[in-house]
N, C-alpha and C positions, 0 to 999 in steps of 0.2 A: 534792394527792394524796389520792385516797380510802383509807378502812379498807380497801378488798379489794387493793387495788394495793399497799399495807404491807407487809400478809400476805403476799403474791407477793411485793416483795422477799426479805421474810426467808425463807419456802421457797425461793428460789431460791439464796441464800447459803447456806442450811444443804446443800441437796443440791449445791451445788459442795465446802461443804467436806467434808462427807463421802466425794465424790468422789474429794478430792484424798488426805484420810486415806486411803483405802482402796488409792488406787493408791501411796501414800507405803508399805504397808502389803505391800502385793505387791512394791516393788522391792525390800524388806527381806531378804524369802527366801531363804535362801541351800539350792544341792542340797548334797545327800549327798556329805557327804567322797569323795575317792577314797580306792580299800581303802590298805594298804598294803604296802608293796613287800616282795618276799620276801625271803627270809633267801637269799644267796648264798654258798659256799664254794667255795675254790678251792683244788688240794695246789698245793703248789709245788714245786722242785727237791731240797729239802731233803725225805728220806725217815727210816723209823723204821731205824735202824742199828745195830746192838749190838757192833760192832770186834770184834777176833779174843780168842780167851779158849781156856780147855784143861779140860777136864772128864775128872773120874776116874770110879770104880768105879759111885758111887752118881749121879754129877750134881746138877744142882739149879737154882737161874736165876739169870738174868741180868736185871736192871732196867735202863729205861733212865727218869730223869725227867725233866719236862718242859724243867729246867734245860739238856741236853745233858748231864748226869752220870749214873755208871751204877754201879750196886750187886751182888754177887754173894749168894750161898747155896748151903752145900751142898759140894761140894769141886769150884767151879766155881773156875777160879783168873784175871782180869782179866790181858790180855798188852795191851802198848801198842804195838805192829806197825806204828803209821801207818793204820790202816782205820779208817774215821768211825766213830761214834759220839754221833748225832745224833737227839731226838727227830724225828718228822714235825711237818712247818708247813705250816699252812692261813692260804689270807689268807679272811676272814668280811667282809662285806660286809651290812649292816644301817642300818635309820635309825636316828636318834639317840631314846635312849631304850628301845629293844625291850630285853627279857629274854629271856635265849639260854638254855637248858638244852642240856647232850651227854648223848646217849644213847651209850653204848658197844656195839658189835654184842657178839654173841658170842663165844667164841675161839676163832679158827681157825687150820689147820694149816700150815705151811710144810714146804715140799717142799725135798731136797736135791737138790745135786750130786754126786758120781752116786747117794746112796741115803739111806734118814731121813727122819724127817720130828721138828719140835716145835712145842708148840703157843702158840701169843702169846695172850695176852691184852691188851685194849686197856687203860691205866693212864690218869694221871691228867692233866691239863689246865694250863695257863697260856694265859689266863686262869684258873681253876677254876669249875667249873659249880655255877650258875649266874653269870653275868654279863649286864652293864647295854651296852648301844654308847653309849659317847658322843664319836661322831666321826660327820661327816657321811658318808650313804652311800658318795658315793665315795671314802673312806679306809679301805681295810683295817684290819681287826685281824687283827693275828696271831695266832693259839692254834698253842701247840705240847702236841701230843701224844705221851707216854710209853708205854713198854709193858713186858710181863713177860712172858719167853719161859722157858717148862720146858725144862729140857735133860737130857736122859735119860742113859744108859751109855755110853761111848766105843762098844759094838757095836750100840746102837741108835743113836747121831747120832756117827755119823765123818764126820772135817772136811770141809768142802765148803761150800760157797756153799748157804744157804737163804733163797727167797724164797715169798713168799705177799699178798693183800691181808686189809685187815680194814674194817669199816665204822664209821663214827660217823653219826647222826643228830642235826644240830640243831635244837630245836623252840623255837619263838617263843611267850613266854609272855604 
């Protein structure tokens, strides 16, 4: 074998292996993650409920916390009548790992039956915001949401059935 036919092996070796680096090199690559999946909420059956109660002269509020328990003020006076009592439940839907913050909307007004209106505000969380998921996407968490309803003078809010909606926004941290 002559010096030139050497040389040509070993170039010939070297550019196989480089070849083969380079295509070892490419199958390495991996694409771009997919994004991730959105934050999903869903109310459920159970809504925000404050049960029957009796308000005098001055009124005042009514809580309800996340617990399903509820608090007065004011010469709001708690009646146990049988009517729910219940904060609202969202099932949340997330991957494991995201951080959830709730945004609370604004307070909005509830309208009577036949006349009135008081105003809710949205309270506090179970979970409490923020929170972690750590449950796979398709297992719900539950958050239940409390709120705080102003209740005025027996001739501005006479008894009657009041309803209204309110907003929360979840934001993925």
């Amino acid at each position: 074998m002559t010096r030139t036919q050497g040389h040509i092996k070993v170039l010939k070796l070297l550019i196989l292996s480089a070849g083969l680096f380079l295509s070892a090199t490419l199958l390495n690559v991996a694409a771009q993650e997919p994004p991730p999946r959105p934050i999903r909420i869903t109310p459920t059956a159970q809504f925000l409920s404050f049960g029957a109660f009796y308000h005098g002269a001055t009124g005042g509020t009514v809580t309800i916390l996340p617990d399903n328990s509820r608090l007065s003020s004011g010469d709001v006076v708690l009646l146990g009548l049988g009517y729910p009592v219940t904060a609202s439940r969202f099932e949340v839907h997330a991957q494991p790992g995201t951080v959830i913050a709730i945004l609370n909307g604004p307070p909005v007004s509830l309208f009577g039956t036949p006349s009135g209106s008081m105003q809710l505000t949205v309270g506090n969380s179970f979970p409490a915001s923020p929170f972690v998921s750590n449950v796979p996407y398709s297992v719900p968490i539950y958050l239940n949401v409390g709120g705080i309803l102003n209740v005025g003078n027996t001739a501005a809010n006479p008894p009657g059935s009041y309803s209204g909606t309110f907003e929360i926004t979840l934001v993925r941290e």
